[in-house]
VEXROVEX-303923 format. One record per atom (N, C-alpha, C): atom name; residue number from 1; residue in one letter; x, z, y. Coordinates in steps of 0.05 Angstrom, whole numbers. Layout:
<atoms>
atom_nr_rest_X_Z_Y
CA_NUM_A_X_Z_Y
...
</atoms>
This chain:
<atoms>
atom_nr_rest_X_Z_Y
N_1_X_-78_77_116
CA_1_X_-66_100_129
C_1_X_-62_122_108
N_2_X_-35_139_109
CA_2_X_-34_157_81
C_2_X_-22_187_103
N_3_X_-32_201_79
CA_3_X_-33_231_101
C_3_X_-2_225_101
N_4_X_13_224_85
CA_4_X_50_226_92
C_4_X_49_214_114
N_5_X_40_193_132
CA_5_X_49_173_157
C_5_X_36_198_175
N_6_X_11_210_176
CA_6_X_7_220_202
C_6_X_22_245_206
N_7_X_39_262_174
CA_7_X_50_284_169
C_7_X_76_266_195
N_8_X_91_245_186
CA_8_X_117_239_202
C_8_X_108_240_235
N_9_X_85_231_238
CA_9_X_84_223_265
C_9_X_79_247_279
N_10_X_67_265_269
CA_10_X_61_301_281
C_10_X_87_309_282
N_11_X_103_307_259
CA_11_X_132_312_261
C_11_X_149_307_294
N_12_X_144_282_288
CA_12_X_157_268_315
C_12_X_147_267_346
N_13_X_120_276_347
CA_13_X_114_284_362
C_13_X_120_307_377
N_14_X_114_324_358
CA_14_X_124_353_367
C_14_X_152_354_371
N_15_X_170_345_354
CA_15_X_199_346_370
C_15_X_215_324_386
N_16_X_195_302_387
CA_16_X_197_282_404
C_16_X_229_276_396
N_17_X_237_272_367
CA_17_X_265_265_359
C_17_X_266_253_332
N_18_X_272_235_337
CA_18_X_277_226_305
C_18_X_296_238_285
N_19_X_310_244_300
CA_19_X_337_250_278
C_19_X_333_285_276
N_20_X_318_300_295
CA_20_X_307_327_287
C_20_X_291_322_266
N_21_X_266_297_269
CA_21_X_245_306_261
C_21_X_248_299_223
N_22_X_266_278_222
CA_22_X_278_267_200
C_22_X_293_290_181
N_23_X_311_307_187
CA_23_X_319_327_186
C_23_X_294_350_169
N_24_X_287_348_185
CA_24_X_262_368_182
C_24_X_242_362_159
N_25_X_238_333_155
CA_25_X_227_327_132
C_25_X_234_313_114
N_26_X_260_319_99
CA_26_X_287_313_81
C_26_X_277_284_77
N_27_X_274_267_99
CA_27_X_274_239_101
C_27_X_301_227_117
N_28_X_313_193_112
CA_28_X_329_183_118
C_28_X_312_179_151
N_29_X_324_173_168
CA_29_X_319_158_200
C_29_X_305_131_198
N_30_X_313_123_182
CA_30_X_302_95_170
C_30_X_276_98_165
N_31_X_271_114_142
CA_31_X_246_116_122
C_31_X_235_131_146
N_32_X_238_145_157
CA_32_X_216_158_180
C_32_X_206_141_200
N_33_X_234_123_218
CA_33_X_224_100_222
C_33_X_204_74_225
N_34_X_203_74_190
CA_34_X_197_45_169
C_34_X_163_61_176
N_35_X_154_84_162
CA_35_X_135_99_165
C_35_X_121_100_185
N_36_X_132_99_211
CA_36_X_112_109_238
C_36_X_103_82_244
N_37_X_125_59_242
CA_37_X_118_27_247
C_37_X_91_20_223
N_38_X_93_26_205
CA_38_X_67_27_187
C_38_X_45_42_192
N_39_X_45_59_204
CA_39_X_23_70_213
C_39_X_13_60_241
N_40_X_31_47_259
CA_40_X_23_36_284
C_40_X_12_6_276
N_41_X_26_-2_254
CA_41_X_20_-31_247
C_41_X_-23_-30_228
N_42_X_-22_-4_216
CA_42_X_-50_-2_212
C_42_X_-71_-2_228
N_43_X_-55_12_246
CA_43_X_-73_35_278
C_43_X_-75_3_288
N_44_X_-65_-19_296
CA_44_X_-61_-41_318
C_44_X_-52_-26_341
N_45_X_-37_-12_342
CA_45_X_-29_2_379
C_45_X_-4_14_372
N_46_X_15_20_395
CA_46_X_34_37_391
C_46_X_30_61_399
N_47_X_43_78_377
CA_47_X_40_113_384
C_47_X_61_121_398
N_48_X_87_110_389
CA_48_X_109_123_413
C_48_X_127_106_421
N_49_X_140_112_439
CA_49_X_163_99_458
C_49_X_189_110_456
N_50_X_196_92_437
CA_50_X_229_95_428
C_50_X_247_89_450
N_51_X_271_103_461
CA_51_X_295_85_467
C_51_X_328_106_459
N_52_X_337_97_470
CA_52_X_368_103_461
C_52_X_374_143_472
N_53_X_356_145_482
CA_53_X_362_176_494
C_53_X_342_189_489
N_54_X_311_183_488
CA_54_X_291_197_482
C_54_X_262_189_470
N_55_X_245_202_461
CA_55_X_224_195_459
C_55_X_202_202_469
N_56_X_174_182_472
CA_56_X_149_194_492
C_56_X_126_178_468
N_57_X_107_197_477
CA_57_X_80_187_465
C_57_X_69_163_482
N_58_X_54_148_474
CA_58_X_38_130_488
C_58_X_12_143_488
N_59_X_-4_128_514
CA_59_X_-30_146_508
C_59_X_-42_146_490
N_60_X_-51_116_468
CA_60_X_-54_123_443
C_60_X_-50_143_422
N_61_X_-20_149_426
CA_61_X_-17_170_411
C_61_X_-15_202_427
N_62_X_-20_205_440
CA_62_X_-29_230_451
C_62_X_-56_232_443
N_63_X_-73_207_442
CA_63_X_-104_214_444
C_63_X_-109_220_409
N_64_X_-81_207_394
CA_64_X_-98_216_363
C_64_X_-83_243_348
N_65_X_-64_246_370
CA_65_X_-49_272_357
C_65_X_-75_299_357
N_66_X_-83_314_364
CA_66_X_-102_327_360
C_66_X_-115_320_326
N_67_X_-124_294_328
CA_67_X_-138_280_304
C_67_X_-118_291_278
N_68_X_-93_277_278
CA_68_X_-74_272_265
C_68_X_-74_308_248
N_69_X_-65_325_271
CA_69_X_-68_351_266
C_69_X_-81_361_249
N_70_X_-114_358_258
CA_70_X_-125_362_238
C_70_X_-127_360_216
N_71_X_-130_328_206
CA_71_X_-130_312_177
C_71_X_-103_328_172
N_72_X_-85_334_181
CA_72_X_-60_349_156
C_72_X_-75_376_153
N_73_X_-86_389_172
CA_73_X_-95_421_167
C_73_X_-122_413_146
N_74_X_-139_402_148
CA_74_X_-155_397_132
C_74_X_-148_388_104
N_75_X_-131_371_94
CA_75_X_-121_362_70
C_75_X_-101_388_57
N_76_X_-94_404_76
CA_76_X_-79_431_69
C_76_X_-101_454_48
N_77_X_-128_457_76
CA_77_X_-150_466_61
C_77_X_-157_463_36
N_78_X_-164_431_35
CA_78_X_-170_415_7
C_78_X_-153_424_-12
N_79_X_-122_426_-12
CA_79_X_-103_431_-27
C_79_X_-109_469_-30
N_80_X_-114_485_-25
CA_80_X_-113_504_-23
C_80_X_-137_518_-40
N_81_X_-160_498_-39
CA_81_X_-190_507_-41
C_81_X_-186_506_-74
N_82_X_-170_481_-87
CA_82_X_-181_463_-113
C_82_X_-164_492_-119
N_83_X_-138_497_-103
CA_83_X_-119_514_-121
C_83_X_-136_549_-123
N_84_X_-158_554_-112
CA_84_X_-174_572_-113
C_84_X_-194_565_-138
N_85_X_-200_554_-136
CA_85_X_-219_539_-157
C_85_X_-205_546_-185
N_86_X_-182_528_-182
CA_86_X_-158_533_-207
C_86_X_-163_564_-220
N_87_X_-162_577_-203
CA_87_X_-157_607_-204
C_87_X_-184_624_-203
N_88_X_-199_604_-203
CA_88_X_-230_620_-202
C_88_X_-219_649_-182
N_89_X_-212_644_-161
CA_89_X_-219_656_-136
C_89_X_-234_655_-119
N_90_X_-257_630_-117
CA_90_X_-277_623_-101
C_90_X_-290_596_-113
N_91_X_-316_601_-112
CA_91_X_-339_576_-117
C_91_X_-363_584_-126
N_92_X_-376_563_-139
CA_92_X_-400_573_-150
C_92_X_-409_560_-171
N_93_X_-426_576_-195
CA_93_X_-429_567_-213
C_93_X_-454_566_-218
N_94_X_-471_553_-234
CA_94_X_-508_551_-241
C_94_X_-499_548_-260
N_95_X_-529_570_-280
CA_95_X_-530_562_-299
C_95_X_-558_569_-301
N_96_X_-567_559_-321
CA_96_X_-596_546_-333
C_96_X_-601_561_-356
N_97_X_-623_579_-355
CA_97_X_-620_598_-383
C_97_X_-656_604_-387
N_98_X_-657_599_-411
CA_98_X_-690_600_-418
C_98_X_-684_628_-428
N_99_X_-714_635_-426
CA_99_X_-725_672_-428
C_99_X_-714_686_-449
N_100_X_-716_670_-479
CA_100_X_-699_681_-497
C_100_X_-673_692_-498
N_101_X_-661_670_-478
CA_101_X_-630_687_-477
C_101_X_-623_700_-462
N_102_X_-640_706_-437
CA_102_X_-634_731_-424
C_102_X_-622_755_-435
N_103_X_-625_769_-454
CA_103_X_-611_791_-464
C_103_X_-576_789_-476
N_104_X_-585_760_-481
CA_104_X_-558_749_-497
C_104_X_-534_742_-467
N_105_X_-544_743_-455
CA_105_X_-524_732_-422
C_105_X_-520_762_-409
N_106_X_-529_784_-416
CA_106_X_-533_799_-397
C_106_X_-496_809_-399
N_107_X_-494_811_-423
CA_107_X_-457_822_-421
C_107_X_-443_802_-402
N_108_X_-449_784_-412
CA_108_X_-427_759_-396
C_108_X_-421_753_-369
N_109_X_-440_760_-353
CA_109_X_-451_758_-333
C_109_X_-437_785_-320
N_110_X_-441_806_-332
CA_110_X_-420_834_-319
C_110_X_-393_827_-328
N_111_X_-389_817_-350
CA_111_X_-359_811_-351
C_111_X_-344_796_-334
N_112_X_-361_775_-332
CA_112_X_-352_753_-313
C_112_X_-351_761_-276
N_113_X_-367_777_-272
CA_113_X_-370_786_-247
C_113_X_-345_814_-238
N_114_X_-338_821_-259
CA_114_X_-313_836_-249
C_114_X_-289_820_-251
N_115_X_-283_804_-278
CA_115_X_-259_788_-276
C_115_X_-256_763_-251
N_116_X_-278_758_-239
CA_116_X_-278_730_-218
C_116_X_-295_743_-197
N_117_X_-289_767_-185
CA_117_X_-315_772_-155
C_117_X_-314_748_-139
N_118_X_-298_733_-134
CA_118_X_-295_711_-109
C_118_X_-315_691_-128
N_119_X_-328_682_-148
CA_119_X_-347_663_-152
C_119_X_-371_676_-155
N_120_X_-390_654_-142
CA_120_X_-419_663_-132
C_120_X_-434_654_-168
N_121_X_-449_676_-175
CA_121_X_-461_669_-194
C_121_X_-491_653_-185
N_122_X_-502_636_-193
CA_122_X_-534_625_-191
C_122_X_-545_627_-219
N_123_X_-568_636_-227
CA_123_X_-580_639_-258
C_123_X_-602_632_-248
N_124_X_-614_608_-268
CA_124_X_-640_602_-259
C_124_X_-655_600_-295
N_125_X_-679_618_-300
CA_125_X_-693_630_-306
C_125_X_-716_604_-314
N_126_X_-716_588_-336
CA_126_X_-732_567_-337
C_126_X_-744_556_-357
N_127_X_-763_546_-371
CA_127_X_-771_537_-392
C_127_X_-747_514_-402
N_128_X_-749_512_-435
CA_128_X_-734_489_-436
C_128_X_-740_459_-415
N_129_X_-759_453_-419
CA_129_X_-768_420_-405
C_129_X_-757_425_-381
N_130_X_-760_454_-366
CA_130_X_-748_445_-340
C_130_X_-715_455_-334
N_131_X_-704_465_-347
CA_131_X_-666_455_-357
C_131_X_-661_438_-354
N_132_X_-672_426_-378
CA_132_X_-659_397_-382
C_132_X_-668_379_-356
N_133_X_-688_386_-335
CA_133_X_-685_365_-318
C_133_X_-675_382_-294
N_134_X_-665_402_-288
CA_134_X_-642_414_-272
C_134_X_-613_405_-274
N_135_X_-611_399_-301
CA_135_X_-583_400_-312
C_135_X_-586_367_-302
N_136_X_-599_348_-316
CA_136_X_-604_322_-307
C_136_X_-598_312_-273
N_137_X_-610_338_-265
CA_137_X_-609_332_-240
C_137_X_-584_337_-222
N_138_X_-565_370_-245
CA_138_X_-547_371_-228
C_138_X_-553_391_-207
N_139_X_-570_399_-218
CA_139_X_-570_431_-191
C_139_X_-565_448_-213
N_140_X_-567_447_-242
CA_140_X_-549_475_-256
C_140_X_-515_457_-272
N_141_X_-504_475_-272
CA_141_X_-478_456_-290
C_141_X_-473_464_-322
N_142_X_-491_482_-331
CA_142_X_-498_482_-352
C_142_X_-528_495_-365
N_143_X_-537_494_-384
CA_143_X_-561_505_-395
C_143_X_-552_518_-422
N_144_X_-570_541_-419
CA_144_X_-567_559_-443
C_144_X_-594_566_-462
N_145_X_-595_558_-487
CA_145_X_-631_551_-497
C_145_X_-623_545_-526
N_146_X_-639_540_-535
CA_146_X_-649_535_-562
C_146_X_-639_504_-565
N_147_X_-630_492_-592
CA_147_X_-631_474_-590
C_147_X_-654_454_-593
N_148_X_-668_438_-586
CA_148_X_-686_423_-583
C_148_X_-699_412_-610
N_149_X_-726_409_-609
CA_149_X_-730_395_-636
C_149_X_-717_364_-634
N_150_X_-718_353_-606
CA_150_X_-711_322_-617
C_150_X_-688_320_-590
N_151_X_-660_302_-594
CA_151_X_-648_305_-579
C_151_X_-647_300_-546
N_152_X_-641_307_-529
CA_152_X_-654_302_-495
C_152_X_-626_273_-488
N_153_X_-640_255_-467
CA_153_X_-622_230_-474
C_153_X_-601_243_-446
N_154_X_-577_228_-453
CA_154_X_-557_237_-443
C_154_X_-543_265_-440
N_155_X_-555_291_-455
CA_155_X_-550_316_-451
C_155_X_-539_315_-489
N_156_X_-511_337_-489
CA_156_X_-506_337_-507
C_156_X_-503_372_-506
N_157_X_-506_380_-547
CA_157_X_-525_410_-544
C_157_X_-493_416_-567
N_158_X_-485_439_-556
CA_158_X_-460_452_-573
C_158_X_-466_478_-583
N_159_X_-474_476_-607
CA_159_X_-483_504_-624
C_159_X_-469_531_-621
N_160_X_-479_550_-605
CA_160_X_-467_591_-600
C_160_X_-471_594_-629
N_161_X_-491_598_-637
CA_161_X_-500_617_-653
C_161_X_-528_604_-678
N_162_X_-532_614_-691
CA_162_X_-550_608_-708
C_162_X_-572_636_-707
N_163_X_-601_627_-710
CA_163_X_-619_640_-700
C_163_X_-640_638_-717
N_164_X_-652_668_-726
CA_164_X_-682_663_-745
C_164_X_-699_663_-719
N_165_X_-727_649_-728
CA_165_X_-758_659_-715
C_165_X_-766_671_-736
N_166_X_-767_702_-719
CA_166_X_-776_733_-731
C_166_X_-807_738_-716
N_167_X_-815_761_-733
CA_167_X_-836_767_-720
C_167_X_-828_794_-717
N_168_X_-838_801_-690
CA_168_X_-829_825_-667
C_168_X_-843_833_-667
N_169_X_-844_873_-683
CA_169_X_-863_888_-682
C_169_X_-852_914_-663
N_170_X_-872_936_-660
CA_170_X_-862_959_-657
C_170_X_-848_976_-676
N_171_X_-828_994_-666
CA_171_X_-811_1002_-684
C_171_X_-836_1025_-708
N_172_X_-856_1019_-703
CA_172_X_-877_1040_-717
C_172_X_-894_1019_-737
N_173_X_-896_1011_-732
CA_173_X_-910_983_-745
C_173_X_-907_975_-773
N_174_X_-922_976_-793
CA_174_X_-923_974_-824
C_174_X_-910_950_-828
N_175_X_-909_925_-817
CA_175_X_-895_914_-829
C_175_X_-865_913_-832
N_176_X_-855_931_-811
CA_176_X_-822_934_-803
C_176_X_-808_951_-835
N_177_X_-822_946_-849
CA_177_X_-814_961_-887
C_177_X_-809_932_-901
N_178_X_-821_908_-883
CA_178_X_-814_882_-898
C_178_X_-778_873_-896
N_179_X_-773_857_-914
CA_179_X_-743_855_-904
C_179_X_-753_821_-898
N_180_X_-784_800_-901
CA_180_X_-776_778_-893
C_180_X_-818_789_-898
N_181_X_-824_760_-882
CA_181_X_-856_762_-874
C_181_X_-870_730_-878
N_182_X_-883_722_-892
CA_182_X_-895_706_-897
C_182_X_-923_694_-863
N_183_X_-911_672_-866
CA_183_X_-942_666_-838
C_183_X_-967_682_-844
N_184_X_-972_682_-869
CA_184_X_-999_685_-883
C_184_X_-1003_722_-877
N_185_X_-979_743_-875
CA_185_X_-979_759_-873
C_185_X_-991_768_-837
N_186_X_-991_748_-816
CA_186_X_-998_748_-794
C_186_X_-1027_758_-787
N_187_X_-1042_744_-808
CA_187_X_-1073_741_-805
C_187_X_-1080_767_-804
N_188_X_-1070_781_-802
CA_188_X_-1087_814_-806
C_188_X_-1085_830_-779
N_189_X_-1064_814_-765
CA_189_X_-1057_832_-742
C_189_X_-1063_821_-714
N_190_X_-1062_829_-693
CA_190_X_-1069_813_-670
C_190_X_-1041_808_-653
N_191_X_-1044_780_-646
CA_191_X_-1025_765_-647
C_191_X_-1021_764_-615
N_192_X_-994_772_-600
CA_192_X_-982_772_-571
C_192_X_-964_759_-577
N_193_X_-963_723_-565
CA_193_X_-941_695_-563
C_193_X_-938_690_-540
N_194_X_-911_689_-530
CA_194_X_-902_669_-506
C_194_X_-914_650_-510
N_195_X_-925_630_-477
CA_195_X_-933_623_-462
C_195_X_-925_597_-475
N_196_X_-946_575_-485
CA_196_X_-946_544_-490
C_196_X_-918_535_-473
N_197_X_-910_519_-488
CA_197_X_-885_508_-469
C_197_X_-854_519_-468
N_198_X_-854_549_-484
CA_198_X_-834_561_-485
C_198_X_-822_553_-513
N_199_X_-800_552_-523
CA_199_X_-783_545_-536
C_199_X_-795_562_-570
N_200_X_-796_586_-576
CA_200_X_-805_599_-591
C_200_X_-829_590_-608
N_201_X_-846_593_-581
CA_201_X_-876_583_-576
C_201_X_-874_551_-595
N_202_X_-868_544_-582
CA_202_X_-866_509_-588
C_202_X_-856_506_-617
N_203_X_-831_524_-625
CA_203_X_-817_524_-662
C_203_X_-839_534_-676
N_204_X_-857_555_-671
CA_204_X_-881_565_-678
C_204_X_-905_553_-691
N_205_X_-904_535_-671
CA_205_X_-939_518_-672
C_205_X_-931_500_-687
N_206_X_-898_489_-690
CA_206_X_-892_470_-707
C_206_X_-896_473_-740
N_207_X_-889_493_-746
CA_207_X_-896_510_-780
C_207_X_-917_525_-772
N_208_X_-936_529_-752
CA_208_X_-954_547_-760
C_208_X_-986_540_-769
N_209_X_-991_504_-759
CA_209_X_-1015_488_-753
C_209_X_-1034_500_-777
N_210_X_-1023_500_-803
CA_210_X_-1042_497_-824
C_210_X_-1059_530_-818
N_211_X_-1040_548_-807
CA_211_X_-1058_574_-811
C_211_X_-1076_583_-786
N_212_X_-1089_568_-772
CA_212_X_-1108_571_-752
C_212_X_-1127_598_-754
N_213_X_-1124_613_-771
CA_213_X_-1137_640_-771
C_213_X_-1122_656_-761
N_214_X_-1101_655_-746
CA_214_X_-1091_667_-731
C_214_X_-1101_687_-709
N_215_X_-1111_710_-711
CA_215_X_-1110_722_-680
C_215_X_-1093_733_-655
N_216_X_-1098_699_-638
CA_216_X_-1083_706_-622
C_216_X_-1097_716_-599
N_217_X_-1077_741_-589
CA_217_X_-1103_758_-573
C_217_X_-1092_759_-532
N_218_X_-1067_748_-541
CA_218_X_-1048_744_-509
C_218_X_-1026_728_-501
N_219_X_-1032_706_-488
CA_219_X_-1000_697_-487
C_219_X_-990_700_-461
N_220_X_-959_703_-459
CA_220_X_-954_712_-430
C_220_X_-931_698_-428
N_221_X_-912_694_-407
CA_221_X_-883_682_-411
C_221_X_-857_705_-391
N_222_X_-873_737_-395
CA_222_X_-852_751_-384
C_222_X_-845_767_-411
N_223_X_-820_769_-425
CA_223_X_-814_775_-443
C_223_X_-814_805_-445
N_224_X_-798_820_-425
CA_224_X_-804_855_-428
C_224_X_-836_860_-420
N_225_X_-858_847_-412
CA_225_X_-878_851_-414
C_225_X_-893_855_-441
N_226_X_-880_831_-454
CA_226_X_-888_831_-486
C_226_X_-879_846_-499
N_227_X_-857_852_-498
CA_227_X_-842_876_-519
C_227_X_-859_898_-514
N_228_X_-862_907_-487
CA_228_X_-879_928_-479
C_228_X_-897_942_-502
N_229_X_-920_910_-501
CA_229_X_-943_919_-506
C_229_X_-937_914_-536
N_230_X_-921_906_-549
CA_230_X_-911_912_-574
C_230_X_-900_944_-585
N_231_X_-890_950_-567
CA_231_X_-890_978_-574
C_231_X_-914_997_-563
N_232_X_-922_990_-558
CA_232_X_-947_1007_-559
C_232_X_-969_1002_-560
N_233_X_-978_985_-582
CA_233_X_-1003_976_-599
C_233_X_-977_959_-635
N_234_X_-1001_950_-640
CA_234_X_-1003_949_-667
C_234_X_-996_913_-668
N_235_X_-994_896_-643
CA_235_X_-998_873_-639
C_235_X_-976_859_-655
N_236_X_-969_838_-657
CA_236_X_-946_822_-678
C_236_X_-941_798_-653
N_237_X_-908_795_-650
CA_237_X_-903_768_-624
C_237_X_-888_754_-651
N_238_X_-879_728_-631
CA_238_X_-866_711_-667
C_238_X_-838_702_-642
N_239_X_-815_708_-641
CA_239_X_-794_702_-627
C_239_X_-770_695_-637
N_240_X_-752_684_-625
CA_240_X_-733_682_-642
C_240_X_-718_702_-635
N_241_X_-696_718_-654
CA_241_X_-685_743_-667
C_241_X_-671_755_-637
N_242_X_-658_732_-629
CA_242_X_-639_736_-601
C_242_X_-651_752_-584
N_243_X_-682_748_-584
CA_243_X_-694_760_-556
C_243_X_-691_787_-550
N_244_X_-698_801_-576
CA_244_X_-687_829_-579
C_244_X_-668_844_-569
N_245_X_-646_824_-566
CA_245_X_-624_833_-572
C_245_X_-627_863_-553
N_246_X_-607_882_-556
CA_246_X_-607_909_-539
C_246_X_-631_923_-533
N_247_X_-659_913_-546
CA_247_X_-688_915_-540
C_247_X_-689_951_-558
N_248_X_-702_964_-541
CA_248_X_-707_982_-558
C_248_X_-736_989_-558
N_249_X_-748_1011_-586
CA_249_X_-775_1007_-599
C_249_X_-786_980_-610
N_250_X_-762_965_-612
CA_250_X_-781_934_-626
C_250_X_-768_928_-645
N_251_X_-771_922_-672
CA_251_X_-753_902_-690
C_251_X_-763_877_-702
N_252_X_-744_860_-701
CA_252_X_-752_834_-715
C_252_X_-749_834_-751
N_253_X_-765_822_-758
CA_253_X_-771_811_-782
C_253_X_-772_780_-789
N_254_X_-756_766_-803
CA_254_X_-745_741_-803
C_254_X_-775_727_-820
N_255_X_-783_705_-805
CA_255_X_-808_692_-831
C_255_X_-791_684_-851
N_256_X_-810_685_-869
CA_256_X_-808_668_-900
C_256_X_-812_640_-896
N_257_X_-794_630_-880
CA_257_X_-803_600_-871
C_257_X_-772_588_-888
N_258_X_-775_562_-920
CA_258_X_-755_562_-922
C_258_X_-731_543_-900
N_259_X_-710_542_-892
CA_259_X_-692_528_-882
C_259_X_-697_526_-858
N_260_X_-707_539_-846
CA_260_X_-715_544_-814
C_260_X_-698_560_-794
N_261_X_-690_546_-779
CA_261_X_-663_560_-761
C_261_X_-674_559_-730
N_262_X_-668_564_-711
CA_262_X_-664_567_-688
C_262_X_-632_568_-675
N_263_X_-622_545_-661
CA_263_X_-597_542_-666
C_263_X_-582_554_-624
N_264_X_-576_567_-625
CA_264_X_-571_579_-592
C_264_X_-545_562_-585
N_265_X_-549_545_-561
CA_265_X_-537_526_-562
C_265_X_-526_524_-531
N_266_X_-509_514_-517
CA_266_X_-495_507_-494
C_266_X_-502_476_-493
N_267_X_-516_469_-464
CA_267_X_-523_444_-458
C_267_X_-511_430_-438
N_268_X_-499_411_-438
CA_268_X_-479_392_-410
C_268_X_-495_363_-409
N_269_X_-486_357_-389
CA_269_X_-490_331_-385
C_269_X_-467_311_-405
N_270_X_-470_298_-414
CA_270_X_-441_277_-431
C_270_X_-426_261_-403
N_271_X_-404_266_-412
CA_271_X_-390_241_-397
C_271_X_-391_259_-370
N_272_X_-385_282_-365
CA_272_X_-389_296_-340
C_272_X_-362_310_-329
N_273_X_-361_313_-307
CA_273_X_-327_341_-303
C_273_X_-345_363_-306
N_274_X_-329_374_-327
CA_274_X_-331_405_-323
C_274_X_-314_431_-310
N_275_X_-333_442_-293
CA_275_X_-319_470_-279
C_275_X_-298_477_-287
N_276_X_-272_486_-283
CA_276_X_-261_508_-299
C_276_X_-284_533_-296
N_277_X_-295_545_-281
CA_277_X_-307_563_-276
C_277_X_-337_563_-309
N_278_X_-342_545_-305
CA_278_X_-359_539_-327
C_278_X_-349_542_-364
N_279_X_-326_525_-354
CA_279_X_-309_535_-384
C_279_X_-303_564_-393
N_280_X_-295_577_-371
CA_280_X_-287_602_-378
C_280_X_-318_619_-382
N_281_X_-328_609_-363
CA_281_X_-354_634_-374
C_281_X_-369_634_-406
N_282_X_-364_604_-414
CA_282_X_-371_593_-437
C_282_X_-358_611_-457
N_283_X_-324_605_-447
CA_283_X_-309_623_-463
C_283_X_-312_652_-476
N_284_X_-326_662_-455
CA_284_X_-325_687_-455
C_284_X_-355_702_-464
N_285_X_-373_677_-463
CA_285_X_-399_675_-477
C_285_X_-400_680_-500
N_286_X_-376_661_-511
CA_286_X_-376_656_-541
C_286_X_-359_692_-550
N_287_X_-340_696_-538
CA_287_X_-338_720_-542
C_287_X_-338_750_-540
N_288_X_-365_746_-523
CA_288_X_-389_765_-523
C_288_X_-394_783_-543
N_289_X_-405_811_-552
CA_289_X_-415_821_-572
C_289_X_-438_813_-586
N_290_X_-454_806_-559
CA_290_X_-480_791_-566
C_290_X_-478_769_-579
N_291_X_-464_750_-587
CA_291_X_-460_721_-593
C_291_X_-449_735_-620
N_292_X_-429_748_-623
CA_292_X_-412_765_-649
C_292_X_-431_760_-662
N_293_X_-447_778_-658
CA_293_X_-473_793_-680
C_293_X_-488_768_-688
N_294_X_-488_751_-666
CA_294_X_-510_734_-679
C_294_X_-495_717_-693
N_295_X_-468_720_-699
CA_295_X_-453_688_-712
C_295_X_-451_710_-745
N_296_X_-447_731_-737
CA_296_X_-429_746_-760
C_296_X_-461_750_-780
N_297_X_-480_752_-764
CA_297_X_-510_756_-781
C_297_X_-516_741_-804
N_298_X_-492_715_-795
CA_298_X_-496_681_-813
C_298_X_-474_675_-835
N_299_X_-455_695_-834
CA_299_X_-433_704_-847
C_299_X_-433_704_-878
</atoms>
């Protein structure tokens, strides 16, 4: 059965004429004809009663005209919705964004919310490990994070930006006279780190094992909590550069770590459809001020 056969037979119904209803839908008498017999020949029943002066429904087809109606108003919708979609006039989008880049999304997110009001934004607020199994799962349609130390299977990672792990002091703080900071320079100060499991955290412990004299005196995983108490004590956090971003009373200081990057990255599933809605926000991610600064820093 094809929506064109039930489009003829609503036709013909309603004007109960072939040669009106033919007319009406720049088809030959024939081909409108050939059409209704194919759709009666699917159905097994006849829908109408042809003769030389008029036409009538059969009860069959009185009982599926209602039906028929619909499936055209409905496939109209369908046609109407994608062309909304097209146009990012209505839908909804997820996205998947670990703590670091909260500051880095915050433009995009107002930009995007005036140029598209008809799409529903969703931001979900998550450690890396649990992204990647949102995104896996398909309740976000993209992730926004760090790139991973080892690659996640089936998720493919498309590089924003390039990224130091700095150490985040108060804007008062003796070491903010350094232009780069050695690990070894750490040991003197008391140490406030995101929360095991966070992305930073995790690049951290990876170059940091040998120096266990570390004092670490707090770890937390709300990021303006930490800045907080960075500006007002003497404490040292180890983050990557991005977190900052628009942060004020804090500055980062890049470690003396050689060839060490933190790479800010866009995450999909491979082999997936993507949004238009998704593309464009991407778009407009990438040309963000926030994303600028951090590409042009690498310049």
């Amino acid at each position: 059965m094809e929506l064109r056969q039930l489009k003829y037979f609503v036709k013909v119904a309603e004007t109960l004429n072939f040669s009106e209803a033919a007319k009406s839908l720049y088809v030959t008498q024939s081909t409108l004809s050939q059409q209704i017999k194919q759709l009666e020949g699917e159905l097994g029943t006849q829908l109408l009663v042809r003769s030389s002066h008029k036409v009538t429904l059969t009860e069959a087809g009185r009982s599926i005209l209602p039906n028929a109606k619909q499936a055209i108003y409905e496939a109209g919708l369908c046609t109407a919705r994608i062309g909304d979609l097209n146009r990012l006039a209505t839908g909804t989008l997820n996205i998947g964004v670990t703590y670091s880049f909260s500051p880095i999304l915050t433009e995009t997110i107002l930009t995007y919310m005036k140029m598209y009001p008809g799409v529903k934004l969703n931001v979900f607020y998550k450690p890396m490990n649990e992204l990647m199994q949102l995104l896996k799962e398909r309740v976000v349609d993209f992730a926004l994070a760090f790139k991973p130390t080892q690659p996640v299977d089936g998720v493919e990672s498309h590089i924003l930006f390039q990224n130091h792990l700095s150490a985040i002091v108060g804007r008062h703080h003796p070491l903010t006279a350094k232009e780069k900071i050695p690990i070894s320079d750490l040991e003197r100060y008391d140490i406030a780190l995101p929360s095991k499991g966070l992305q930073a955290r995790n690049a951290f412990e990876s170059i940091a094992l040998p120096h266990d004299r570390l004092r670490i005196r707090i770890e937390l995983n709300e990021v303006n909590i930490l800045l907080e108490l960075l500006r007002q004590s003497m404490m040292v956090s180890v983050l990557a550069e991005a977190t900052i971003h628009n942060a004020s009373g804090v500055k980062a200081i890049p470690l003396d770590i050689p060839e060490y990057e933190m790479a800010g990255c866009i995450h999909i599933l491979k082999d997936t459809y993507r949004k238009k809605s998704m593309q464009e926000f991407v778009r407009l991610l990438g040309e963000s001020l926030a994303v600028k600064e951090r590409q042009n820093a690498w310049l």
